[in-house]
C-alpha positions, 0 to 999 in steps of 0.5 A, a space after each residue: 159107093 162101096 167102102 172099097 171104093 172110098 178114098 182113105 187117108 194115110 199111107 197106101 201100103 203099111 206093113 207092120 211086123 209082117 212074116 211069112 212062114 213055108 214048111 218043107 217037111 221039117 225045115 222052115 223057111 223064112 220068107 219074111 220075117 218081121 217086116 216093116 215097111 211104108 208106101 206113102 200115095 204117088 210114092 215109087 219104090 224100089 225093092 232090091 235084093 238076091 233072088 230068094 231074098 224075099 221080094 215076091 213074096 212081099 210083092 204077094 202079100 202086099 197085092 192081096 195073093 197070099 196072107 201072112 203068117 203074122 203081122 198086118 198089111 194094110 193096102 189103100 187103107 184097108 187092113 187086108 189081114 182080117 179082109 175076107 177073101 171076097 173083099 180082098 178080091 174087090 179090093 184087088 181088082 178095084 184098086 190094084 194093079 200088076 205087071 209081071 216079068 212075063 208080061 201075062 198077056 192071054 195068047 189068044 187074044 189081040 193087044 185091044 182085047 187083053 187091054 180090056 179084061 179088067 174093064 169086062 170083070 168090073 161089066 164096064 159099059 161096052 162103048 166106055 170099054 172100047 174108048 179106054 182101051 183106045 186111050 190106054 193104047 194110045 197112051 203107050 204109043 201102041 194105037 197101031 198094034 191094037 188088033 195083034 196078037 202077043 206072038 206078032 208083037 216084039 218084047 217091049 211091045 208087050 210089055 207096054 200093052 200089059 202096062 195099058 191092061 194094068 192102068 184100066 181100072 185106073 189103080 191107085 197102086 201098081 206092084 211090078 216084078 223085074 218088069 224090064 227083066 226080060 228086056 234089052 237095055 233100051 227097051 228097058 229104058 223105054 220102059 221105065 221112063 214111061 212107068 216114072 212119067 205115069 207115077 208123075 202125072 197121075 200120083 200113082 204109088 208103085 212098089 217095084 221089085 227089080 235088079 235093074 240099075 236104072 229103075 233102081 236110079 229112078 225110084 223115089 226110095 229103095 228098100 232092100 230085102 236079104 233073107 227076108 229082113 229089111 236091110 238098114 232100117 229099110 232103105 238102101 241106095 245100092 251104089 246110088 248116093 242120095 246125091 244122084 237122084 237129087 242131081 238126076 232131077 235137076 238136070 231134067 227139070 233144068 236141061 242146060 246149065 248157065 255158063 259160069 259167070 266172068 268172076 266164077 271163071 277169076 275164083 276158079 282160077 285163084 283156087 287153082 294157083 293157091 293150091 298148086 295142083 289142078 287136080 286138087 282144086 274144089 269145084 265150083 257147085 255149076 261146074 259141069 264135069 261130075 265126080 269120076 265115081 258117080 254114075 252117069 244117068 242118060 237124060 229124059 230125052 234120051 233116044 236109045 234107038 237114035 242113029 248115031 249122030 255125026 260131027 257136021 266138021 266130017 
């Protein structure tokens, strides 16, 4: 087992003092300028932020595609910064994994034979091959697609085979740029449940640059990024309270909320006539009506494609 290979204790990315400098004849832009930041293991964070802001180019330098003006990154343990670039390819190629905006899927091959790239570079055995693909492509609901190429399959179709192709060499972090930008909102939704569910069940860290609400909602933390500073000691809700998340979690672990029990309905009551205005009345912590100006976060069961359903009194 190479060094690469072995498990290493601490944060999956750590980012110390991290900028990154372009010339443009006489100006110089600031990417990034001294960054800090922190991905603990199955940890999934969001970064959010203007375009320009810097979020490519930290999504570049924490996947080992571009280097630092200063500063040092450190990914599964490794400190990419003093890597040599032979080492930083194993490293990316073993332990990394990325999903692209434009989902970067060979045009010439089928959804099987993309799905198996990253098994051909690392010379996986052809039988191991053929059985992780039909794994990975079931476990994207795409068994039956396997033989299209990207031209016979929709948006969100690809977009799951290129998540299929990311999980084959079993990553142990997965970075993503806008991977529902080019998505309808359903399919978006699609998407990021089964991008969350991965992250869930398999301890993945995902590190996400996204302008979407929803997948902002979903993540663990959000990070935000303006002109290549890291707003607010690195974590921003933007326009989600810490509440939300806390409330959205619960209502998946718990889908049906107990009704309130007869004296809860009497306390209720009494709060109400003691203040004298319905309105101003607090409610109590199972009531089910949420505040006015709290987002509304379908459930995990939801079905964006589901036929409306129809009142059984018509």
């Amino acid at each position: 087992m190479s060094a690469l290979e072995q498990p290493m204790p601490g944060p999956m990315v750590e980012l110390v003092s991290v900028s990154r400098q372009f010339e443009l004849g006489s100006h110089v832009v600031h990417a990034l300028d001294d960054v800090d930041l922190v991905v603990q293991p199955g940890e999934f964070v969001a970064l959010h932020g203007r375009s320009g802001s810097g979020k490519t180019t930290l999504l570049n330098v924490v996947g080992g595609l571009d280097r630092p003006t200063s500063g040092r990154v450190a990914v599964c343990g490794h400190e990419l910064t003093t890597m040599t670039e032979r080492a930083v390819i194993a490293l990316r190629r073993d332990r990394i994994a990325f999903i692209f905006q434009a989902f970067g899927l060979l045009p010439i091959l089928s959804a099987a034979e993309n799905v198996e790239v990253p098994l051909r570079l690392q010379r996986t055995p052809i039988d191991r091959r053929r059985d992780r693909v039909a794994e990975l492509l079931e476990l994207v609901g795409l068994a039956e697609r396997a033989d299209h190429r990207p031209h016979e399959l929709s948006g969100g179709e690809q977009q799951r085979v290129a998540i299929a192709r990311a999980l084959a060499n079993e990553p142990d972090l997965l970075i993503a740029d806008e991977p529902t930008g080019q998505l309808d909102s359903g399919t978006g939704r699609i998407i990021m449940d089964l991008l969350r569910d991965l992250v869930d069940a398999r301890g993945l860290s995902m590190l996400v640059a996204t302008h979407d609400p929803t997948m902002i909602a979903d993540a663990d933390r959000v990070v935000g990024l303006e002109d290549g500073h890291v707003r607010e000691g690195g974590i921003v809700r933007a326009r989600f309270e810490d509440r939300l998340q806390t409330e959205r979690r619960t209502i998946t672990r718990s889908p049906t909320r107990p009704a309130p029990s007869r004296r809860q309905n009497e306390d209720e009551a009494t709060s109400e006539e003691s203040v004298g205005e319905p309105g101003e009345a607090e409610l109590p912590g199972n009531a089910t009506e949420p505040d006015d100006e709290t987002p509304r976060i379908p459930s995990e069961d939801h079905n964006p494609f589901a036929p409306p359903q129809t009142s059984s009194e018509d």
